[in-house]
N, C-alpha and C positions, 0 to 999 in steps of 0.2 A: 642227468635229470631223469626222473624216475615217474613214466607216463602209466595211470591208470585209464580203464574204460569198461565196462560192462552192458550188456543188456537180458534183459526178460527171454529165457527159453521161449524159443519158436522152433517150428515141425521146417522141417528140410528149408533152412536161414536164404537169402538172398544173398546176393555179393555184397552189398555194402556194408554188411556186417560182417564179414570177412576183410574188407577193406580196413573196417576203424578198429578188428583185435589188433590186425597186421603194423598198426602204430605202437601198441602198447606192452608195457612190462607187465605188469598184469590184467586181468581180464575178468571180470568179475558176474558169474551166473547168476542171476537176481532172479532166485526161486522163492522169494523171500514176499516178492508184492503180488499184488492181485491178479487172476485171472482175467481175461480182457473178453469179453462176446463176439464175436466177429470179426474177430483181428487175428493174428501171425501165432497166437499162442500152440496151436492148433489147428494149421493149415496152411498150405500154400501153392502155385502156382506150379505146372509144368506143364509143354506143350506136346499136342500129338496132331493129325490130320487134319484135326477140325479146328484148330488153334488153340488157345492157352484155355485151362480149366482147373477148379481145385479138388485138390485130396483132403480131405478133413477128419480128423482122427473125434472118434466121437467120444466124450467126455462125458460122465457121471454126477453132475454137480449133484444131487440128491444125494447121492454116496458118497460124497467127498464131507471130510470134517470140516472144511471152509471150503472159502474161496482162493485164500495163498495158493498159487501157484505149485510150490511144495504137496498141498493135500487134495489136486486134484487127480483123481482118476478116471480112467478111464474103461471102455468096455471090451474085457476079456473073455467074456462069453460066447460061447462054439467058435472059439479058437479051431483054425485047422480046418473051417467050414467052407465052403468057395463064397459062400458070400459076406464071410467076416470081412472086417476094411482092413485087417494087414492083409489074408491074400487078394481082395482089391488089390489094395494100394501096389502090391506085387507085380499083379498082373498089368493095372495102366504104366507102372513104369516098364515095365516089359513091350507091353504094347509099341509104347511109344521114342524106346529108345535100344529096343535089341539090333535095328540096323546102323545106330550111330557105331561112329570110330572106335568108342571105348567101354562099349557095355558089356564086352569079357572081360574089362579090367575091373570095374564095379559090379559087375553081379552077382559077384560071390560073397561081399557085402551084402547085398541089398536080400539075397536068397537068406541068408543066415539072419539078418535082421528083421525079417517079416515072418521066416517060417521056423526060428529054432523056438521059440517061445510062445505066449502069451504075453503081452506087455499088461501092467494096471495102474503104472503110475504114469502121467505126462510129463514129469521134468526128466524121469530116467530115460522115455526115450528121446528127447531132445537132446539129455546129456550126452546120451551113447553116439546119436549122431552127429555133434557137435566136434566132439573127442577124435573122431572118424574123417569130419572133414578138414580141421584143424591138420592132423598129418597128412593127409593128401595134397594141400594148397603148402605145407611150409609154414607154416603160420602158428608161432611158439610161445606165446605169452603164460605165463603164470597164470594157469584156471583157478579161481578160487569160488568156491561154490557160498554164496549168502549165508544158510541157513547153517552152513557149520563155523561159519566165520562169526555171526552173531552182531551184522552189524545194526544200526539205530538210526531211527528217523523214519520222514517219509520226503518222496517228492526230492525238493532241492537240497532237503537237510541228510537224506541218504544218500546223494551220490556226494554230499559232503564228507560223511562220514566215511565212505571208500576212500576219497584220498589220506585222512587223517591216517587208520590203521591201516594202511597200503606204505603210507611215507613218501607217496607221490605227488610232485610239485607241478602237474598241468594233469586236468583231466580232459579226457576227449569224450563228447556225448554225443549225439545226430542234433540234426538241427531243431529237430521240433523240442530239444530242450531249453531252448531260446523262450520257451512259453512259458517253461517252469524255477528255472533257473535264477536263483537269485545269487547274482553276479557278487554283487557288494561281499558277501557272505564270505568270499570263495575270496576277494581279494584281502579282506582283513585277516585273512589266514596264512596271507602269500602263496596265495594257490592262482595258476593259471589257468582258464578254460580255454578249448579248442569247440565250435560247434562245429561240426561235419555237415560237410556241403559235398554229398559223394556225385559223382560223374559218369553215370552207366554205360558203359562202354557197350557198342557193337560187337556181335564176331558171326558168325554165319553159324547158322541153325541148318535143320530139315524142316519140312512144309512150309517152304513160301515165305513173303516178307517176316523179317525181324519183328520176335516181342520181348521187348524190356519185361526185366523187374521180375525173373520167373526164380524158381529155388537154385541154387547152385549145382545141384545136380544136371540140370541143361545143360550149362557151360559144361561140366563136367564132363558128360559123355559128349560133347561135341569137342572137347581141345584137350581133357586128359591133361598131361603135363606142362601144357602152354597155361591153364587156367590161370593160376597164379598172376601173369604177369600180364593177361589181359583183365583181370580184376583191379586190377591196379594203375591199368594204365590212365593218366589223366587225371590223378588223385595227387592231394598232397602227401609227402611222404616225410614218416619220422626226422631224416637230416634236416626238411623244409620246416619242419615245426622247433625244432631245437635250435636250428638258428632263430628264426623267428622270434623267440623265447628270447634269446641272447643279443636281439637287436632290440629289442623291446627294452629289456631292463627294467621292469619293475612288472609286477603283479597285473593281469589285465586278460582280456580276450583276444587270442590270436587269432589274424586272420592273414590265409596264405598269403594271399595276393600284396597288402602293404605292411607286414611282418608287425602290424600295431595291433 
């Protein structure tokens, strides 16, 4: 059975999007819908002294040919500067995580990706660090990027159309697809859906009590090579969904717990 799932480029991803690729045969970059205001597209969480806070990559919409995600830009001016937000963004991950376990293993990353350039576009640097933490975590799906793929629709009739030209028989989405999703669609098609119900796992930080929900990069430099397998723990896993799929027997929405 052949598992599709995609999401909307975000700046340094959380785990449970690493979780629902870690299901799928392909994976699909949806640079193709709209830019979001105050949401992941463009920003996310990591923790230092004073507890969790965001990096926000600042974006150009005036300079952008739309809104698609694909045309949005971003600001490349006095690159190189101390107060541009990649060397920010450099310096707070520096700040905040040159005493973890593993920030000689990432920073030769993180130093090459904020200082060999200028970035202008936001999906390429989402892609580039997508692609980056994809092989560190293990985590091997078929990347197919939207806008070159040319898919159709919006809403529930685009992640339709990923399974169609994907040729995958269960889509996985997050749960808040449960709003949009029109199920019937997807079964008279004999497509399965999975809605992801991810489980955020604990592991020990630096500064004091545990915060959920922060970018991957936390876990990252706090567990290094164990990340993987604490991202995952306590989540349904692809064998769990296939069977599931194969007790089920007929087209419908899998859910872990009673394989219906």
């Amino acid at each position: 059975m052949r598992i599709v799932s995609g999401h909307q480029p975000v700046y340094l991803p959380w785990l449970g999007l690493f979780h629902k690729a870690s299901l799928a045969d392909v994976f699909v970059f949806m640079d193709d819908v709209q830019y979001l205001r105050q949401d992941w597209n463009n920003r996310n969480k990591i923790k230092g002294s004073q507890g969790a806070f965001w990096l926000t990559v600042p974006v150009r919409l005036k300079q952008s040919a739309s809104e698609r995600l694909r045309d949005i830009r971003v600001d490349s001016d006095g690159f190189g500067a101390k107060r541009h937000w990649q060397s920010e963004h450099f310096r707070a991950l520096e700040t905040c995580y040159r005493k973890s376990p593993y920030w000689e293993q990432y920073a030769p990353f993180l130093d090459s990706f904020y200082h060999a350039k200028p970035w202008d576009w936001l999906w390429e640097i989402n892609l580039t660090q997508l692609q980056f933490f994809f092989e560190e975590l293990a985590i091997t799906p078929e990347l197919l990027i939207a806008t070159e793929v040319g898919f159709e629709g919006a809403k529930s009739d685009l992640v339709l159309d990923h399974c169609r030209k994907t040729g995958a028989g269960l889509c996985v989405t997050g749960t808040f697809g449960r709003d949009y999703i029109d199920v019937q669609s997807f079964i008279d098609e004999g497509l399965s859906l999975h809605f992801q119900e991810y489980q955020h796992p604990d592991y020990s930080q630096r500064y004091g009590d545990f915060v959920s929900h922060l970018s991957v990069i936390d876990l990252l430099m706090n567990h290094g090579p164990d990340s993987r397998d604490l991202l995952l723990t306590g989540n349904v896993t692809r064998s769990e969904l296939e069977q599931a799929v194969k007790q089920k027997g007929e087209p419908g929405v899998i859910e872990r717990s009673s394989g219906k």
